[in-house]
C-alpha positions as MATLAB code, in Angstrom:
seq = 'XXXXXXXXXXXXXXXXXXXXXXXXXXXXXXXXXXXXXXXXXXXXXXXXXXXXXXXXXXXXXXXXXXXXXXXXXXXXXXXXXXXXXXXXXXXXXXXXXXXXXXXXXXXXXXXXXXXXXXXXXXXXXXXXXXXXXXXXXXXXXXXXXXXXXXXXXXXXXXXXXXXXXXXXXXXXXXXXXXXXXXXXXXXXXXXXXXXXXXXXXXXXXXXXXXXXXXXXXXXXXXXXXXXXXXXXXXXXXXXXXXXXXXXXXXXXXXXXXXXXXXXXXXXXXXXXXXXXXXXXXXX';
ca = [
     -14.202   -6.843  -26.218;
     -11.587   -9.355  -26.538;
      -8.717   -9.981  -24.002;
      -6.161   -8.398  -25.506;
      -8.305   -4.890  -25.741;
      -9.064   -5.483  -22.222;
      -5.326   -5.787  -21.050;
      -4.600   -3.033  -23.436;
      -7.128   -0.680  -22.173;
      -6.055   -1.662  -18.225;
      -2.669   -0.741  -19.004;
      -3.530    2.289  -20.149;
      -5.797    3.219  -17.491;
      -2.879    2.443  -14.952;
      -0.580    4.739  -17.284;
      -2.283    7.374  -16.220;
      -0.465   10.132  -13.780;
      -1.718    9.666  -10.411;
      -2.469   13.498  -10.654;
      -4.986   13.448  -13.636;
      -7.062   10.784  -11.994;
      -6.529   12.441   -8.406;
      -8.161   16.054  -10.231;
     -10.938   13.812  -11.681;
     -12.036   11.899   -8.704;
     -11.651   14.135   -5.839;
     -12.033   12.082   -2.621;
      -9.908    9.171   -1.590;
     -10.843    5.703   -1.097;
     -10.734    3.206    2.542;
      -9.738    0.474    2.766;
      -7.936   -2.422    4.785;
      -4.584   -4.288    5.046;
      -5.548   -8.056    6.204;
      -3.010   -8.159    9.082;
      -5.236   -7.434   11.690;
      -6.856  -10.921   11.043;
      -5.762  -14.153   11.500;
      -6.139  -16.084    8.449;
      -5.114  -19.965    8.110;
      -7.216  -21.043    5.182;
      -9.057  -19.638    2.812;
     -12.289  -19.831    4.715;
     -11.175  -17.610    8.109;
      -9.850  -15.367    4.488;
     -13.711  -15.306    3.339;
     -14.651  -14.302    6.936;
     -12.159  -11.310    6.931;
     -13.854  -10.174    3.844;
     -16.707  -10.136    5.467;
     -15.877   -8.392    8.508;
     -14.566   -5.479    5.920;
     -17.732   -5.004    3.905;
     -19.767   -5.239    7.170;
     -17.707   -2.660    8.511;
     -17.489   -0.145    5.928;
     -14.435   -0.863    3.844;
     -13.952   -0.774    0.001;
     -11.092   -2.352   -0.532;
      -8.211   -4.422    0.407;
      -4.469   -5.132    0.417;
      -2.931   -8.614    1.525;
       0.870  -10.037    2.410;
       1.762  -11.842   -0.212;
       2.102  -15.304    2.039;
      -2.061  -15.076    2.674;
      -2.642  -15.847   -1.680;
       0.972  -17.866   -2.434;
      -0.696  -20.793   -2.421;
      -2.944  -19.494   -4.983;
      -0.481  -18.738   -7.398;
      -0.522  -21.760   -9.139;
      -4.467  -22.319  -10.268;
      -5.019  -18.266   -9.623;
      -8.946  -18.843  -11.390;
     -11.431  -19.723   -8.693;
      -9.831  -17.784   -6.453;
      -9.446  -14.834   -8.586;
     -13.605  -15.366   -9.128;
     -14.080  -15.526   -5.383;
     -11.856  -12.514   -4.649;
     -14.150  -10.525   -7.554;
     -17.213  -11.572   -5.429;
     -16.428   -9.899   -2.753;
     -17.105   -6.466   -4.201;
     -13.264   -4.889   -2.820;
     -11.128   -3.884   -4.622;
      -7.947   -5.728   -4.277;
      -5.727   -2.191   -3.452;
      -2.436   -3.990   -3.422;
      -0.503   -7.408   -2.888;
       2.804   -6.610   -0.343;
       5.816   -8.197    0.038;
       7.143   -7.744    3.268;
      10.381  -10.149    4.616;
      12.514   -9.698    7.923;
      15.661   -9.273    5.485;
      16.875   -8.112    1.951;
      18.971   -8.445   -1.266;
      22.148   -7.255    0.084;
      22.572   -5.486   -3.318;
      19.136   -3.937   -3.760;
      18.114   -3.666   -0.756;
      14.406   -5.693   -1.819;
      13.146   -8.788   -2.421;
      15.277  -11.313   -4.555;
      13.914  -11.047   -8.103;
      12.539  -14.398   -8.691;
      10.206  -13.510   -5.903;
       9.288  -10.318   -6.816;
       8.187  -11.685  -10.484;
       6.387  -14.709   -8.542;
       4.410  -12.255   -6.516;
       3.603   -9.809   -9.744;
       2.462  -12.818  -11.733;
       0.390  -14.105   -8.781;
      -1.228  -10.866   -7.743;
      -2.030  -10.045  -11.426;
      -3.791  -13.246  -12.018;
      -5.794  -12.994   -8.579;
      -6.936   -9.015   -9.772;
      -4.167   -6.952   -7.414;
      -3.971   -3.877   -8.925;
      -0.623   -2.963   -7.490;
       2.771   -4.724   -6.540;
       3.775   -2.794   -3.004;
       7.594   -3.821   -2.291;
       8.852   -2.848    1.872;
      12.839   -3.250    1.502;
      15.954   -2.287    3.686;
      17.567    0.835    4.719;
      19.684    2.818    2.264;
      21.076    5.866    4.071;
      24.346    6.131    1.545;
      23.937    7.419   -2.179;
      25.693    3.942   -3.574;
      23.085    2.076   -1.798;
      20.190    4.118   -2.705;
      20.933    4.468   -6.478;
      21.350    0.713   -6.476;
      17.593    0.076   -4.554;
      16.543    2.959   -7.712;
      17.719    1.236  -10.283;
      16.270   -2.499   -9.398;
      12.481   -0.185   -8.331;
      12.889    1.122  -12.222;
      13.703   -2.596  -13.121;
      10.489   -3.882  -10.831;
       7.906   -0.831  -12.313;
       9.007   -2.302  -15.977;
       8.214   -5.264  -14.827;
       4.883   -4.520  -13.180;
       3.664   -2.258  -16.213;
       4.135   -5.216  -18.343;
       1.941   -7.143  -15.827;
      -1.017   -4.442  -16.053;
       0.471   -3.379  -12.389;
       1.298   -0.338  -10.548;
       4.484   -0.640   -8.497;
       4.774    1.198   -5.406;
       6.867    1.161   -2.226;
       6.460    0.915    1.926;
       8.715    2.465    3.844;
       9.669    2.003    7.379;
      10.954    3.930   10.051;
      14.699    4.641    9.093;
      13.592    6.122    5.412;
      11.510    8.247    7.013;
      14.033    9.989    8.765;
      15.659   13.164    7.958;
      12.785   14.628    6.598;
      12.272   11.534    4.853;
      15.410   11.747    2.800;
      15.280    8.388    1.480;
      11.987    8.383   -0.064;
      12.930   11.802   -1.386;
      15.980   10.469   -2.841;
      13.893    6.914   -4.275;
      11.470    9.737   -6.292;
      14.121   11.426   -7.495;
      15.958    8.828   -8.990;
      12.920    6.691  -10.058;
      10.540    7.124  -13.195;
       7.681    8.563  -12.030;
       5.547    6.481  -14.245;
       7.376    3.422  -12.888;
       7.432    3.728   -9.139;
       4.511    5.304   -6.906;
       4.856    5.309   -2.938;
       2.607    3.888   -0.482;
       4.033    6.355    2.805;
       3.801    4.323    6.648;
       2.485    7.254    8.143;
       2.810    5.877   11.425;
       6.747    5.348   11.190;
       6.645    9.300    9.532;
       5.263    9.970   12.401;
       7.495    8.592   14.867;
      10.511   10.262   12.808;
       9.169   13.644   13.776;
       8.278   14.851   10.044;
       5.709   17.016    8.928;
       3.985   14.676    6.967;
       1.215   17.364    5.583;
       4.178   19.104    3.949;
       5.387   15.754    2.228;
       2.278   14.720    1.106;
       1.522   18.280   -0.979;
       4.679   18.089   -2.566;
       4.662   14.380   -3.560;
       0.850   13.380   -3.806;
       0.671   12.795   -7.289;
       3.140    9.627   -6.743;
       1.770    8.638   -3.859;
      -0.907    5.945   -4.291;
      -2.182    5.473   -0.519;
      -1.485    5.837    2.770;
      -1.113    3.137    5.378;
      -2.428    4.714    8.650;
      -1.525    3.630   12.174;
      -1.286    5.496   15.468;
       0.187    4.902   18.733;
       0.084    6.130   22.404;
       3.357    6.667   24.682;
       4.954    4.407   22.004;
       2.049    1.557   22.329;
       0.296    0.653   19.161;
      -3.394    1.449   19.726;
      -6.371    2.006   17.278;
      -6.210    4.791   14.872;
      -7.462    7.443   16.457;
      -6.907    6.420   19.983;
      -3.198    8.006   19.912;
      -1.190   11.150   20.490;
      -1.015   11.170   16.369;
      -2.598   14.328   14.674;
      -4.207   13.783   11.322;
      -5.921   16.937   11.358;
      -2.964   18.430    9.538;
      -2.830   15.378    6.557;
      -6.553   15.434    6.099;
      -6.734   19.267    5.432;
      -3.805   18.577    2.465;
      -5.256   15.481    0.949;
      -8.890   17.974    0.963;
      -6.965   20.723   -0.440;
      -4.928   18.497   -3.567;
      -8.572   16.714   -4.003;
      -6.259   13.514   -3.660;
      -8.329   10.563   -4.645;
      -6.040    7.661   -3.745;
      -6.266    4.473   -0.347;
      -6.529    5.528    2.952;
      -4.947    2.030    4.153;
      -5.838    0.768    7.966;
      -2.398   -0.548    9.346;
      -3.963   -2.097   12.608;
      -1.307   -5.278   12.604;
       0.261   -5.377   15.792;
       4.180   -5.995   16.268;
       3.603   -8.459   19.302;
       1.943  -10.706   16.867;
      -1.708  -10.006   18.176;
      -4.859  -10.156   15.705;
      -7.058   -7.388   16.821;
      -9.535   -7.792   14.036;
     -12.692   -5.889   14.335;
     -11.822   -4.448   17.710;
      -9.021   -2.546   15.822;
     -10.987   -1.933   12.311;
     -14.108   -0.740   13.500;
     -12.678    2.649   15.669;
     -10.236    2.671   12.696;
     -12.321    3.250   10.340;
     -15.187    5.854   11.909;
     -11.994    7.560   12.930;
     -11.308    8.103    9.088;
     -14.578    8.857    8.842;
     -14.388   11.598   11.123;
     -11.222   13.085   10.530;
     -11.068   12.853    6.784;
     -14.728   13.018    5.744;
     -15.083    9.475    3.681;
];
């Protein structure tokens, strides 16, 4: 099969409502966001790869700054990232402020990032941006996501967003207002359910309406406000696990063990993490 048929044929798997392929496949996926390691070269990278196969994990998702160096001569480390046997879930850009406009990443570094995570085998672009509690604003962030998702389908990606805790308040009114005024072929979500949490929302009920644009779920819990382990806090997934059974969801359960002092938990985090998904949601 030449190239072209094989870019062809990946775009048109990625085409695909999230819904079909959730109806075919049934059961969702686990994997891992790299934050809970501390990675300074690609080596200590190679050993967190390790650490998730060993532990249980099929896949992975990774800041953008861990592969930017990449970017440039993407090949062997595209072939190394294939060896590993995970599948690269996502490539995130996260920054500590946004386009005052869209509320996102500046565009030249949202195409970097698409072009770099294509080449290294991301299957997904997933975008964290500002606040946008006023219509203006939010039709703005909207119309740059539609913008990004053309973008991304032209790069064989899926686009799809992280929210944090200020969108998911109010019942989550600005990621209800971000799939309302988005193409839902264009723009998928990737819920914190750990900041959902902490807004007081009834997740369960979210996730049955919206599950067919949501793409994965990055899972965190805490305890009196401390970040602990999933599955060591006063979160209750008992209520999420029974919907995502009940829609036979089949998208990325997503360990969000990063801690906001800056530690590096690692395996001490990932290992209760994921036997707590295990137990609670039966994969």
């Amino acid at each position: 099969m030449s190239q072209d048929n094989l870019i062809s044929r990946r775009s048109l798997l990625l085409s695909v409502p999230a819904l079909a392929i959730a109806a075919a496949a049934g059961k969702p996926h686990v994997g891992s966001q790299l934050n809970a390691f501390r990675i300074t070269d690609p080596n200590t990278l190679m050993g967190a790869f390790a650490s998730l196969k060993q532990i249980g994990f099929e896949g992975f998702e990774a800041p953008y700054r861990v592969l930017e160096s990449q970017f440039e001569h993407p090949e062997e480390m595209a072939r190394r990232l294939k060896d590993t046997g995970l599948t690269f879930f996502a490539i995130h850009i996260w920054l500590p402020s946004y386009d005052e406009q869209t509320q996102l990443a500046p565009w030249d570094l949202i195409k970097k990032v698409a072009d770099g995570g294509a080449a290294l085998g991301a299957q997904r672009l997933i975008l964290s941006g500002g606040s946008t509690p006023d219509p203006a604003s939010l039709a703005r962030k909207a119309e740059a996501l539609n913008r990004v998702g053309v973008y991304c389908r032209q790069a064989s990606l899926r686009l799809a967003y992280h929210n944090h805790l200020p969108e998911a308040e109010k019942d989550c009114a600005q990621l209800e207002g971000l799939l309302q005024a988005t193409q839902s072929d264009l723009f998928h979500l990737v819920p914190d359910v750990g900041h959902v949490f902490r807004a007081g929302v009834n997740f369960a009920g979210f996730f049955t309406k919206h599950y067919a644009r949501i793409d994965g779920m990055h899972l965190r819990d805490a305890k009196k406000g401390a970040e602990v382990p999933l599955g060591q806090g006063d979160y209750d997934f008992a209520p999420l696990a029974a919907a995502v059974q009940k829609t036979e969801w089949a998208g990325w359960l997503m360990t969000e063990e990063e801690r906001l002092n800056g530690d590096k938990p690692g395996e001490a985090a990932l290992r209760p993490a994921r036997e707590t998904i295990r137990r609670v949601f039966g994969v």
